[in-house]
C-alpha positions in Angstrom: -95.6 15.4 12.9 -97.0 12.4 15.4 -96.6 9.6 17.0 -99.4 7.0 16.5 -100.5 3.3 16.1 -98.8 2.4 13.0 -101.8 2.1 10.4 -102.4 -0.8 8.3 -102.1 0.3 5.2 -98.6 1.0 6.5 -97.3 -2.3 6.6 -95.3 -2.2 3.5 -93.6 0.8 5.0 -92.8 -0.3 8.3 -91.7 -3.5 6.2 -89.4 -1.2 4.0 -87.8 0.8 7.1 -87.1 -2.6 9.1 -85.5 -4.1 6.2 -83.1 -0.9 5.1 -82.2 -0.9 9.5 -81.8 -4.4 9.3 -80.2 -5.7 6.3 -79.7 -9.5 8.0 -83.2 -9.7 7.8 -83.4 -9.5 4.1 -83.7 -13.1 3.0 -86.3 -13.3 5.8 -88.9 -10.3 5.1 -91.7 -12.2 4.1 -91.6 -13.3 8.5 -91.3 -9.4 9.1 -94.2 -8.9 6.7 -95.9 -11.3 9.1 -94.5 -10.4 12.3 -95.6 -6.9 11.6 -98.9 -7.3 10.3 -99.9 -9.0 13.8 -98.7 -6.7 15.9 -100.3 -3.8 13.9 -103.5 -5.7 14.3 -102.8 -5.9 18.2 -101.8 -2.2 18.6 -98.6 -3.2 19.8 -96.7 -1.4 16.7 -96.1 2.6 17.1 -94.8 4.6 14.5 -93.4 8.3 14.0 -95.1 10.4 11.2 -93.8 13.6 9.3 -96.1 15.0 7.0 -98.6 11.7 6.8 -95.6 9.7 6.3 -94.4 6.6 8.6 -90.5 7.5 9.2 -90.2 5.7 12.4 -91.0 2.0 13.8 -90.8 0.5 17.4 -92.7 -2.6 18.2 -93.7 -3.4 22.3 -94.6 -7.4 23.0 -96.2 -7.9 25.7 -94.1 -10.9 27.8 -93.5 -12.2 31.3 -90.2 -12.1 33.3 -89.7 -13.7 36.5 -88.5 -11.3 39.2 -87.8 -12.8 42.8 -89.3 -16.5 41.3 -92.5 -15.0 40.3 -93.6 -13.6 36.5 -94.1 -9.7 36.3 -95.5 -8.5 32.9 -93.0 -6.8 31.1 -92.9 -5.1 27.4 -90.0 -6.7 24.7 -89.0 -4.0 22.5 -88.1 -5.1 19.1 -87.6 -3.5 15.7 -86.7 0.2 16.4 -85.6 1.9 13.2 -85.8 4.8 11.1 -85.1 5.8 7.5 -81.8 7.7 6.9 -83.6 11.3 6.7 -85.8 11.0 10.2 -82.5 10.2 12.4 -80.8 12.3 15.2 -84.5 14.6 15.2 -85.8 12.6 18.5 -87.7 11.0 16.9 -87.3 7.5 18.1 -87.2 9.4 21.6 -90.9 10.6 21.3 -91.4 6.9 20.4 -89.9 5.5 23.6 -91.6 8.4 25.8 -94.9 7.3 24.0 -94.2 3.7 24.1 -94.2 3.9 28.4 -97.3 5.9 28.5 -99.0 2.9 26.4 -97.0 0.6 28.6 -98.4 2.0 31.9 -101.4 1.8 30.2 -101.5 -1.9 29.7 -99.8 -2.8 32.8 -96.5 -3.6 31.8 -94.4 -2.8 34.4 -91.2 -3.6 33.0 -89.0 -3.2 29.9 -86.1 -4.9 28.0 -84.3 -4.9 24.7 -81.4 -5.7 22.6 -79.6 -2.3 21.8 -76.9 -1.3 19.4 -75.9 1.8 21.3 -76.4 1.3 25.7 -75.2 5.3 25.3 -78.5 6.4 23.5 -81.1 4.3 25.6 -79.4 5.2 28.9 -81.1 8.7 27.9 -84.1 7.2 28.1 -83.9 5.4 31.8 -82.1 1.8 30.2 -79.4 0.6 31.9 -77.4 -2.9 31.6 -79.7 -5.6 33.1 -77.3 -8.7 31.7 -74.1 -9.8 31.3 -73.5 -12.3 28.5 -70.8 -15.5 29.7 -69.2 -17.2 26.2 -67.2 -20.3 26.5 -64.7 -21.3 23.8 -64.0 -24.3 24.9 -61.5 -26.8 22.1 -63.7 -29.9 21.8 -60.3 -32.6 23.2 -61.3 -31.1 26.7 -64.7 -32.5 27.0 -63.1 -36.4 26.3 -62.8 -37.4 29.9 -66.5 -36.8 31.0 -68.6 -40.0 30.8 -72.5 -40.4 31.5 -74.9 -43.2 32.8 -77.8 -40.6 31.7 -79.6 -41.7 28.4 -79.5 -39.0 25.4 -82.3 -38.3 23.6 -83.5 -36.1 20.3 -86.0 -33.8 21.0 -90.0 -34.5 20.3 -92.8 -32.3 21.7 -94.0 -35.1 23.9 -91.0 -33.8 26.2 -92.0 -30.2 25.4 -93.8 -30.4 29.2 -90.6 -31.9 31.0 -88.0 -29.4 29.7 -90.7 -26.3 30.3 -90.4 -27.5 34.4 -87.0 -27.6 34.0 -86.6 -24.4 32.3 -89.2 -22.8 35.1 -87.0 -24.0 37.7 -83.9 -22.5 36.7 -85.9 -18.9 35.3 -87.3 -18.6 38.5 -84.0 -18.5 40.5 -82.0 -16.2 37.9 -84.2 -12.7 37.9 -84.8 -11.5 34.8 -85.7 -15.0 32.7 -88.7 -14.8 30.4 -91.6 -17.0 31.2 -92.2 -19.1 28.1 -95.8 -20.4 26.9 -95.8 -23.5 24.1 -95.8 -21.1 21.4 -92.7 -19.0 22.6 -90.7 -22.9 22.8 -91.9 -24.3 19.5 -91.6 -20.6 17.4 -88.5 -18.4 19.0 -86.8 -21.4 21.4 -86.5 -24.9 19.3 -86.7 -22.9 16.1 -85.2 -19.6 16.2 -87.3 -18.1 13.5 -85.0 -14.6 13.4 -81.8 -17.2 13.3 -81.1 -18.9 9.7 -78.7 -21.4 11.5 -80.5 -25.2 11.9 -81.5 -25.6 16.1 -80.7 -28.9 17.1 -82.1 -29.7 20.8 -81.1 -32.9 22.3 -82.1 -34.3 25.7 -80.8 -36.4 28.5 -82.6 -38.5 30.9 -82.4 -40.4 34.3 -85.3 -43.2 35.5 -87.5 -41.7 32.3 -87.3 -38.0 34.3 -85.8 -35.0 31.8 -82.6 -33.9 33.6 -81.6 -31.0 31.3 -81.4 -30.0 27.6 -79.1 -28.3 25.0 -80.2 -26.7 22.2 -77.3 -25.8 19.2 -76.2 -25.2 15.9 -73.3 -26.7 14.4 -71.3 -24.8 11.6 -67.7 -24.3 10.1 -65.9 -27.1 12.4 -68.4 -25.0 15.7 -70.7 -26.5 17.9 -72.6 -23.2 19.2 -74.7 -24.0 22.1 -77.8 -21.4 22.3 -78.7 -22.7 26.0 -78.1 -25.2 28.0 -80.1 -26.1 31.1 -79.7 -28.9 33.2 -80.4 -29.9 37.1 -77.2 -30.8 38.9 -73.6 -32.2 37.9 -74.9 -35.6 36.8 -76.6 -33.8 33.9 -74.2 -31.2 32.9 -71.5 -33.7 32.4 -74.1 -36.2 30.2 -74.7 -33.4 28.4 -70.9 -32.8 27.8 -70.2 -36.3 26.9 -73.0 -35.4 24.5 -71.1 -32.5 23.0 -67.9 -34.5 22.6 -69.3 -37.2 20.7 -68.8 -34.5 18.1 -65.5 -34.4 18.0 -65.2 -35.9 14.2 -67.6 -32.3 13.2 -66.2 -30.3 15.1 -62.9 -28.4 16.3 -64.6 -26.4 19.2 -67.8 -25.3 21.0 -68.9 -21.9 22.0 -71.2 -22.1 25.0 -73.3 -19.2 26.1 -74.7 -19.4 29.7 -75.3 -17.7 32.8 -72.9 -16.3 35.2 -72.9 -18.5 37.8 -73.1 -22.0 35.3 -70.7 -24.8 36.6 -69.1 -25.7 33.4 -65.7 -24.1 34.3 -65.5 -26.0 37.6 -65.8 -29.4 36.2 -63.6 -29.2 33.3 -60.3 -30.9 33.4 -58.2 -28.3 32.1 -60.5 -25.1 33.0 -58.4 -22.3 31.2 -60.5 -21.9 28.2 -61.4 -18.4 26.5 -63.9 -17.0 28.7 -65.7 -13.4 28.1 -68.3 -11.9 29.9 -70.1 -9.2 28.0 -72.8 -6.7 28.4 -76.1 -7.7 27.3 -79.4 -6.4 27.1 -81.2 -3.2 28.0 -83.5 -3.6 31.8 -85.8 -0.6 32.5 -88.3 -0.4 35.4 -91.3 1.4 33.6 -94.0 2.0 36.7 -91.8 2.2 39.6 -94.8 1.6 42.1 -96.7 -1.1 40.1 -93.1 -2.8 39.7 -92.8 -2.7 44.0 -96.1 -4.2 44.6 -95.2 -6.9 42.1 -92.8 -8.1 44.3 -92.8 -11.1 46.9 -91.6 -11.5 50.0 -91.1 -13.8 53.1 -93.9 -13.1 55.3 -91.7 -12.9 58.5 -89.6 -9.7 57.0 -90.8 -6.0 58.3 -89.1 -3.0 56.6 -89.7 0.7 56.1 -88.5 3.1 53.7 -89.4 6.2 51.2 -87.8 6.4 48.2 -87.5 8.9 45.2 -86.7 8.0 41.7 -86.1 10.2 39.2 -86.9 9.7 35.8 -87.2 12.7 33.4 -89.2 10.3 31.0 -91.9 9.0 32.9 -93.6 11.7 34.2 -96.1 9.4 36.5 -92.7 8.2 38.6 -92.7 11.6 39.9 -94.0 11.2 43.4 -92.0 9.6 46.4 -93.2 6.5 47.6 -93.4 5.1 51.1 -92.8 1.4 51.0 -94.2 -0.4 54.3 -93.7 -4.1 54.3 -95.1 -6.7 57.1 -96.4 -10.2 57.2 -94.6 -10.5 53.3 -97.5 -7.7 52.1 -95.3 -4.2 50.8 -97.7 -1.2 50.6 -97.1 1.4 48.4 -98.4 4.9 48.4 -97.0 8.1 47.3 -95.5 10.9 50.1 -93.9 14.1 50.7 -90.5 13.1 52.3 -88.1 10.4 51.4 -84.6 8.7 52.8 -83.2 7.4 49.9 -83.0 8.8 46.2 -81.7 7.5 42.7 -81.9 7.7 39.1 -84.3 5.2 36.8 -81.3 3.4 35.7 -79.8 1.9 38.9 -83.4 1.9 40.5 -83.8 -0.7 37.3 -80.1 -2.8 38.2 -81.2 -2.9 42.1 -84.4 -4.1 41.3 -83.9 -6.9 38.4 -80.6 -7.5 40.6 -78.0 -6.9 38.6 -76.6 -4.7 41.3 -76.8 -5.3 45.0 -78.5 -2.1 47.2 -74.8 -2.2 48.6 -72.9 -1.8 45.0 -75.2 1.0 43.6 -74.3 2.8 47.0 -71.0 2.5 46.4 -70.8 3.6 43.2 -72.2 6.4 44.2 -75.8 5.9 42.5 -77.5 5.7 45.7 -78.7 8.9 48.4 -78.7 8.2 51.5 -77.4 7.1 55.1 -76.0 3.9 56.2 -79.3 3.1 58.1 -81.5 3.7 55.7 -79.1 1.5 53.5 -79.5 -1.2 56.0 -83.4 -1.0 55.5 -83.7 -0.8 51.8 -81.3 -4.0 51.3 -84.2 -6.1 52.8 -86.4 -4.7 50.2 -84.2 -6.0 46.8 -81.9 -8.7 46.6 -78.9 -9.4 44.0 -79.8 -12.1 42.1 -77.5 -13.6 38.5 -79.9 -12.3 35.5 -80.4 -14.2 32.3 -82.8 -14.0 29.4 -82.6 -16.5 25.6 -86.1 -15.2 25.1 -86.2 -13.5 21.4 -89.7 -11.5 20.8 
């Protein structure tokens, strides 16, 4: 019994488990076949063995998420499964423990993931980093919006205009993953996992991309994916957009951020809205993670911490953070004034929870002035991530 690099002449087997785990993706497994068969090549597909025999599958892709406006590298984990027989044996535990070792390894810091059970992975240091916002909004309550803006389809020549806008809104909402031209074209404007047709429309002021909305339109629904745009103007073209529909469509299901503006613009605002729990956050080096972060170069603070994390045996130390000039040194100590978990280490640093919250919910160790000193360290900040890996 092992944990290893899932072996080549595996692929049909890690193939077989994905699609038994993951029946949805049946009509799609010769993508999987693909989508496996590169990240075996890249070592980025670990497996648990019993008796020479792969049971077990978990898959780390290496991305980017932007933390504080700037990209920190961060593992995606995708595609973790195991056949009937190999369950509740800890196996896909030794996976995760392994998976962070190989993480550290390769210098992702961080980690995220879609989960089906936020019990299980909380064992494991994963704790909610996102909340999911769903509009159901009936499509007679866009008709009084009206737009100068032009609307355009999409075409890669304005691949470069919505990428700035997208990096502009990413870097202010912690959490966002940094997208390259193959991320937009493969997982964004065609959702290769999503058998639904993507439709992305445009609209545009003085020949200048002022936001985007990318959708699918089935049974009498508009569902908008994601919708990014820069300032009022924008959002309501792109809302005038949406009701030009209304011969297709009965209602439109937006997913956004927390803090969007949709419900403070809309005549009659008392639409079905529900805020859900999203995905997975965990903070893999807690050290690494610090000195990944930026700050303003006139802020001074002072603190040592102590995280505990019964999975990551290299988080073991307490740390003494020293930041002046916007430069945080980090180096491991004997002492420390404030002590948590993994888990809400992970929400105060991605920002899902203020230093404040976590204290009050009783996650946090310590006094009120070393609370003070460790709020100039993290912010809160409204998380969001639409990247799929």
């Amino acid at each position: 019994m092992s944990v290893a690099f899932i072996k080549k002449e595996d692929l049909n087997r890690a193939v077989e488990i994905t699609a038994y785990c993951f029946p949805y993706l049946s009509n799609q497994i010769d993508m999987v076949n693909d989508y496996f068969s590169k990240s075996i090549a890249k070592k980025e597909a670990i497996g648990y063995y019993e008796d020479g025999i792969l049971m077990s599958t978990l898959l780390v892709s290496p991305i980017e998420l932007y933390i504080q406006g700037s990209p920190v590298k961060a593992g995606g984990i995708s595609f973790v499964a195991s056949m009937p027989e190999a369950r509740r044996g800890g196996k896909v535990g030794s996976l995760l423990i392994e998976m962070f070792n190989i993480m550290k390894e390769r210098k992702l810091l961080l980690s995220i993931m879609g989960v089906f059970s936020y019990e299980f992975y909380r064992r494991y240091g994963y704790e909610i980093g996102y909340d999911n916002l769903k509009y159901t909004i009936p499509i007679e309550n866009l008709k009084a919006f009206k737009t100068s803006l032009k609307i355009k389809a999409y075409d890669k020549i304005y691949l470069k205009d919505m990428l700035k806008l997208y990096e502009v809104f990413a870097k202010g909402h912690n959490g966002s993953g940094a997208r390259d031209v193959a991320i937009w074209e493969e997982l964004i404007i065609k959702d290769m996992w999503d058998s639904s047709k993507l439709y992305t429309y445009l609209c545009e002021n003085n020949n200048e991309i002022k936001g985007y909305i990318i959708y699918s339109i089935n049974d009498g629904k508009m569902n908008i994916v994601e919708i990014i745009y820069e300032g009022r103007e924008a959002l309501e073209a792109l809302l005038t957009f949406i009701y030009s529909h209304q011969a297709q469509i009965r209602e439109v299901i937006l997913n956004s951020c927390l803090n969007d503006m949709v419900q403070y613009i809309l005549p009659n605002p008392r639409v079905k809205r529900e805020i859900s729990s999203g995905m997975m956050f965990r903070v893999v080096d807690v050290a690494s993670s610090l000195m990944a972060l930026h700050f303003p170069k006139d802020l001074k603070g002072e603190i040592k911490i102590k995280i505990n994390d019964s999975k990551a045996f290299f988080n073991a130390s307490p740390l003494q953070l020293i930041l002046e000039d916007g430069i945080l040194r980090v180096s491991n100590c004997n002492s420390y004034d404030v002590e948590c978990d993994i888990q809400s280490f992970s929400q105060i640093y991605i920002g899902y929870l203020s230093v404040d919250e976590a204290y009050n919910q009783g996650n946090l160790i310590c006094n009120l002035c070393n609370l003070k000193e460790l709020n100039k360290f993290f912010k809160k900040s409204v998380t969001y991530c639409y990247n799929n890996f």
